[in-house]
C-alpha atoms as an extended CHARMM CRD file, in Angstrom:
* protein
*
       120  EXT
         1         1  UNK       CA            -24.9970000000      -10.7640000000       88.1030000000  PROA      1               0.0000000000
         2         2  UNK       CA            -27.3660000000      -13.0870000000       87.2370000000  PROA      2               0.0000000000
         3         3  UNK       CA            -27.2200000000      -17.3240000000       86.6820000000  PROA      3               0.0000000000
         4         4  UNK       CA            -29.8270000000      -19.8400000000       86.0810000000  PROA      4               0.0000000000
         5         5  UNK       CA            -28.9210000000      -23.6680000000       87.2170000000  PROA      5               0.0000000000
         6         6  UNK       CA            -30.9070000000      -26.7400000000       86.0660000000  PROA      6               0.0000000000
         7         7  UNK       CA            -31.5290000000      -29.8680000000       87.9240000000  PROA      7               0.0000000000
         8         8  UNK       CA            -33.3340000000      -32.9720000000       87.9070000000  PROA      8               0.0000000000
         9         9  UNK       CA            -31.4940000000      -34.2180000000       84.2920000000  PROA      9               0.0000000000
        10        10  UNK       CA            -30.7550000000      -38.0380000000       84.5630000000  PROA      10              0.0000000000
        11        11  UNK       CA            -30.5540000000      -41.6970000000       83.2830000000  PROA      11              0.0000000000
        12        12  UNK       CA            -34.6380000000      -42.3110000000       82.7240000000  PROA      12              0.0000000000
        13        13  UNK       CA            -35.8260000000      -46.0520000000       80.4990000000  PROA      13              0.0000000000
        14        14  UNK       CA            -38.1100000000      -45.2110000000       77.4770000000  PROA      14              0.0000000000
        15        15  UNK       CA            -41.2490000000      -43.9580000000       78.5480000000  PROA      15              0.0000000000
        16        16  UNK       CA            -40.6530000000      -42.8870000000       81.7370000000  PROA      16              0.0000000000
        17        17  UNK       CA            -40.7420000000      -39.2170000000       83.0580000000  PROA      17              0.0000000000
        18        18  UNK       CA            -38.4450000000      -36.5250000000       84.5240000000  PROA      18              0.0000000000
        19        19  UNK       CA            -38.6180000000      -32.9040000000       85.8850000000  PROA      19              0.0000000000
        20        20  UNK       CA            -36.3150000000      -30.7260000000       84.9890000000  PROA      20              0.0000000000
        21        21  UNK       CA            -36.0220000000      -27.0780000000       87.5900000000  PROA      21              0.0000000000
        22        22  UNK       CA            -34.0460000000      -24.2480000000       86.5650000000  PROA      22              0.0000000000
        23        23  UNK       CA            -33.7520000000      -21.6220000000       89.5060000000  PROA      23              0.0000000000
        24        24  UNK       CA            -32.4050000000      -17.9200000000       88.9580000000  PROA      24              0.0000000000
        25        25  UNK       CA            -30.4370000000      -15.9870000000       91.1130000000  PROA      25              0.0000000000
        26        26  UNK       CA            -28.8760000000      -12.7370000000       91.5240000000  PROA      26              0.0000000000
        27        27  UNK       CA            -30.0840000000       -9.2480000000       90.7180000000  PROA      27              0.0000000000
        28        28  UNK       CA            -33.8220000000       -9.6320000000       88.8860000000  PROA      28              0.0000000000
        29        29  UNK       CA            -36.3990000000       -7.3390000000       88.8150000000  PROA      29              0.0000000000
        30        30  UNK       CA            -38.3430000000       -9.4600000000       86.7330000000  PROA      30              0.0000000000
        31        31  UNK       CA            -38.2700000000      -12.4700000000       84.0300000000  PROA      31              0.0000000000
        32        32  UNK       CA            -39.9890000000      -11.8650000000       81.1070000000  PROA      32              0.0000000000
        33        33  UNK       CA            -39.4870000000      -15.2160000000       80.0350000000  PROA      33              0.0000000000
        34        34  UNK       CA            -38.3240000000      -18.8310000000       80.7470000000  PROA      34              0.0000000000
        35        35  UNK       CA            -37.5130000000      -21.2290000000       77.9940000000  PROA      35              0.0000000000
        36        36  UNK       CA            -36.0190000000      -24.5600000000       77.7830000000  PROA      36              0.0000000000
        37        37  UNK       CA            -34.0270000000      -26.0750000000       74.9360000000  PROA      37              0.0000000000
        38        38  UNK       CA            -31.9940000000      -29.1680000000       74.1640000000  PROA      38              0.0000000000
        39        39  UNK       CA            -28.8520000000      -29.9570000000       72.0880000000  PROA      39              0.0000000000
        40        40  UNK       CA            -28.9310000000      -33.4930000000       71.0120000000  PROA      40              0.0000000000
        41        41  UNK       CA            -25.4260000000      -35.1810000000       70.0430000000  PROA      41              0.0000000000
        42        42  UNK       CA            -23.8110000000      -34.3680000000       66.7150000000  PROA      42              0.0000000000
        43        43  UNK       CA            -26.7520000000      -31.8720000000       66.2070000000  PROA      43              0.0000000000
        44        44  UNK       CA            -28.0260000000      -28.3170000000       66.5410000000  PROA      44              0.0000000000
        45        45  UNK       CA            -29.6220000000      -26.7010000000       69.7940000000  PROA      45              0.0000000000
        46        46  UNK       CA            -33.4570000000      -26.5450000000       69.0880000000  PROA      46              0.0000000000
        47        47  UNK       CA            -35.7320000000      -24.9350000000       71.3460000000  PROA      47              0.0000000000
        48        48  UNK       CA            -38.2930000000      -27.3590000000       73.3680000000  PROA      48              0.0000000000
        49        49  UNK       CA            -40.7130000000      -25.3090000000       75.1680000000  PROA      49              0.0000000000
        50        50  UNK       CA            -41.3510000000      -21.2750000000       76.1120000000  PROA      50              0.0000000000
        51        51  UNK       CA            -43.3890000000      -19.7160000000       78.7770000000  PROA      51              0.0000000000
        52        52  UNK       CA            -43.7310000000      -16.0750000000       78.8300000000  PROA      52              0.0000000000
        53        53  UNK       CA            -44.6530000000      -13.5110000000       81.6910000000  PROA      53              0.0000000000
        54        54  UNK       CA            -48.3780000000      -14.0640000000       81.5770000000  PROA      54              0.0000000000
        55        55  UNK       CA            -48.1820000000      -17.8540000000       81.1260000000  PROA      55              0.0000000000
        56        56  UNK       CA            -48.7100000000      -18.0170000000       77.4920000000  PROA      56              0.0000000000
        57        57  UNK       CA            -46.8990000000      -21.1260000000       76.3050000000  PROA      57              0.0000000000
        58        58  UNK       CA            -45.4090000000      -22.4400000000       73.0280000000  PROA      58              0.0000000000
        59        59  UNK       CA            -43.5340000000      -25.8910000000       72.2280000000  PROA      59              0.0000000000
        60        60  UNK       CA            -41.7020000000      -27.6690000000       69.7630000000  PROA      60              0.0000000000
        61        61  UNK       CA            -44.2730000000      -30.2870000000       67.6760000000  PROA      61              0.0000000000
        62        62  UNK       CA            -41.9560000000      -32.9760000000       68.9160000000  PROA      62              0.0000000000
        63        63  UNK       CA            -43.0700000000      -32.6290000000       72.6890000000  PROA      63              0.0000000000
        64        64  UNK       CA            -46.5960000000      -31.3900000000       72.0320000000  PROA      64              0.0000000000
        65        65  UNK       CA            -48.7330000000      -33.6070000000       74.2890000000  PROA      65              0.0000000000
        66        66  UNK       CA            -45.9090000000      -34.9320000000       76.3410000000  PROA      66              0.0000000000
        67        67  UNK       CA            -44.0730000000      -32.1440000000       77.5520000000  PROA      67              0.0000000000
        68        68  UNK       CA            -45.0870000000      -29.2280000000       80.1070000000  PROA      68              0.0000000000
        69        69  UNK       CA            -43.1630000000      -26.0790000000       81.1630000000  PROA      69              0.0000000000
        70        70  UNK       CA            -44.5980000000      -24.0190000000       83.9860000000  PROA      70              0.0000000000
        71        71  UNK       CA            -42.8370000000      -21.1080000000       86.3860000000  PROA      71              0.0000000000
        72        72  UNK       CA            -42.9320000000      -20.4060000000       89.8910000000  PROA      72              0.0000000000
        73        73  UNK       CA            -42.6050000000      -16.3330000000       89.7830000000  PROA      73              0.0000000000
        74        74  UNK       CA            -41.9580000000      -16.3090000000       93.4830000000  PROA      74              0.0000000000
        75        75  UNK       CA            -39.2270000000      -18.2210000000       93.4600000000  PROA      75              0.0000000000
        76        76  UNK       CA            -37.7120000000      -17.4360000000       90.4890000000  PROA      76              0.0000000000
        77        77  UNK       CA            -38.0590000000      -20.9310000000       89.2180000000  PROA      77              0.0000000000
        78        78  UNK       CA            -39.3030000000      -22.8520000000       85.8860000000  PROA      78              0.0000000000
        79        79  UNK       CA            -39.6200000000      -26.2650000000       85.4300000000  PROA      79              0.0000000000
        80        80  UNK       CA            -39.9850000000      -28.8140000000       82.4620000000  PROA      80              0.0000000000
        81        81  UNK       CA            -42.6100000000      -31.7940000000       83.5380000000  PROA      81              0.0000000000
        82        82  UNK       CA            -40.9660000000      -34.8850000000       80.6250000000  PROA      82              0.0000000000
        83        83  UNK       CA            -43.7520000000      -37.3110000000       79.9650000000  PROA      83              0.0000000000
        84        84  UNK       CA            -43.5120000000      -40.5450000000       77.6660000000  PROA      84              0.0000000000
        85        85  UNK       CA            -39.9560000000      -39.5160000000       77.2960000000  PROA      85              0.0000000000
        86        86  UNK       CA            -38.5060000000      -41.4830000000       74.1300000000  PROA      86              0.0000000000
        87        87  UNK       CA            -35.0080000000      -42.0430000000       73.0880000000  PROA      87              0.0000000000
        88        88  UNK       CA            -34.5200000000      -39.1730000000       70.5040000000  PROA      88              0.0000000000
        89        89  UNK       CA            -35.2330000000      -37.0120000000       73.5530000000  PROA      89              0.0000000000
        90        90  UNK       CA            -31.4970000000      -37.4340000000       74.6840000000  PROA      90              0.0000000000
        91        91  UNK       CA            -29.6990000000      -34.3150000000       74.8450000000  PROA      91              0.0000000000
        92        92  UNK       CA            -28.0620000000      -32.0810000000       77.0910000000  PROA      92              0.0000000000
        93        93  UNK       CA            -31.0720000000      -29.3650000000       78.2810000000  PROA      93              0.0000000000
        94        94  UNK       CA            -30.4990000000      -25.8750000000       78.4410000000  PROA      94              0.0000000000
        95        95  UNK       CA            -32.9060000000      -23.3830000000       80.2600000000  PROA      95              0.0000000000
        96        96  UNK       CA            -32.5500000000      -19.7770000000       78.9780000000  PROA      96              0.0000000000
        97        97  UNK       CA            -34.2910000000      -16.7970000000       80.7690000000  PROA      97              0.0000000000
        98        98  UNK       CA            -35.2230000000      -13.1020000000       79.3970000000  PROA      98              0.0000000000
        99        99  UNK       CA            -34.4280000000      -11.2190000000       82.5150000000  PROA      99              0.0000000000
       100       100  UNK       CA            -34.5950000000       -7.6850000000       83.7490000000  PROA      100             0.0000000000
       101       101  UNK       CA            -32.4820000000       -6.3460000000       86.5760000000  PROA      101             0.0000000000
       102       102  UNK       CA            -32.8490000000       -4.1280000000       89.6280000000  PROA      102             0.0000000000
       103       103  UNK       CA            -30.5780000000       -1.5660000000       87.5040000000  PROA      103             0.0000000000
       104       104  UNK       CA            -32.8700000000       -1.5360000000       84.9820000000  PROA      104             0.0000000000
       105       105  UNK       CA            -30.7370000000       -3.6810000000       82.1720000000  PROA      105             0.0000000000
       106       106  UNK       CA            -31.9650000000       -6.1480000000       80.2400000000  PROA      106             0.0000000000
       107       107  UNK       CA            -29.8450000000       -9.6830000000       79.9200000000  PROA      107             0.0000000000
       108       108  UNK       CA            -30.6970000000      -13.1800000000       78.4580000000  PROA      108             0.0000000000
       109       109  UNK       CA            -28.6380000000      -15.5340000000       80.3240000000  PROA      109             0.0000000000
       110       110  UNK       CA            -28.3560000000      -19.6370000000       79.6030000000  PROA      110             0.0000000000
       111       111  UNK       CA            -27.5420000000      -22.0970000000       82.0620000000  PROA      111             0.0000000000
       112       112  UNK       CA            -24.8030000000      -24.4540000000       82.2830000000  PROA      112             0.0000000000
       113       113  UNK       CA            -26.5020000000      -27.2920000000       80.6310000000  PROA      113             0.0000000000
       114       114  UNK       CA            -28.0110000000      -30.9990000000       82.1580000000  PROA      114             0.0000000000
       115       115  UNK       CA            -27.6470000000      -34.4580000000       80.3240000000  PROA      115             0.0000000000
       116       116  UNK       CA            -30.6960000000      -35.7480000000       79.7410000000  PROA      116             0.0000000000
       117       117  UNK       CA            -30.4510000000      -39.7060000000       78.3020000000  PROA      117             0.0000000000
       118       118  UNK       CA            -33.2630000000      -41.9520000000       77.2990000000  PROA      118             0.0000000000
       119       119  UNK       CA            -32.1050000000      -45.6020000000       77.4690000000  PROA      119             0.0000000000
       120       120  UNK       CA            -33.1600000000      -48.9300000000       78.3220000000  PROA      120             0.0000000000
């Protein structure tokens, strides 16, 4: 089957920065598209940033500016660079990938989940 795992999550003071990784493995053909979003405490999962196949990118208005999501196709691999990082960016990340496999089915699959926590 197929799994994504993030890194790079942490304990980071108020504007400081952090790069998040999420790496696939398994059976893929290809990934159609790499996404990352975040769950803050007591509230709903909300998307943060999309990349698709051909690099087109959207993000949420919140991280406009400060955020960037990129993808290394060779090795599977997307990343979230987190500028200016402020408090109400505390939440536990989530990368999700649109993935095609070698037998020819199509699967979204989410990763486990990193803490993220902006604190002095």
């Amino acid at each position: 089957q197929v799994q994504l795992v993030e890194s790079g999550g942490g304990l980071v003071q108020p504007g400081g920065s952090l790069r998040l990784s999420c790496a696939a493995s398994g059976s893929i053909f290809s990934i159609n598209s790499m996404g990352w979003y975040r769950q803050p405490p007591g509230n709903e999962r909300e998307l943060v940033a999309r990349i698709m196949g051909g690099g087109r990118t959207n993000y949420a208005d919140s991280v406009k500016g400060r955020f960037t999501i990129s993808r290394d196709n060779a090795k599977n691999t997307g990343y979230l660079q987190m500028n200016s990082l402020k408090p109400e960016d505390t939440a536990v990340y989530y990368c999700n990938a649109q993935i095609i496999t070698h037998a020819g089915r199509y699967l979204e699959v989410w990763g486990q989940g990193i803490l993220v926590t902006v604190s002095s």
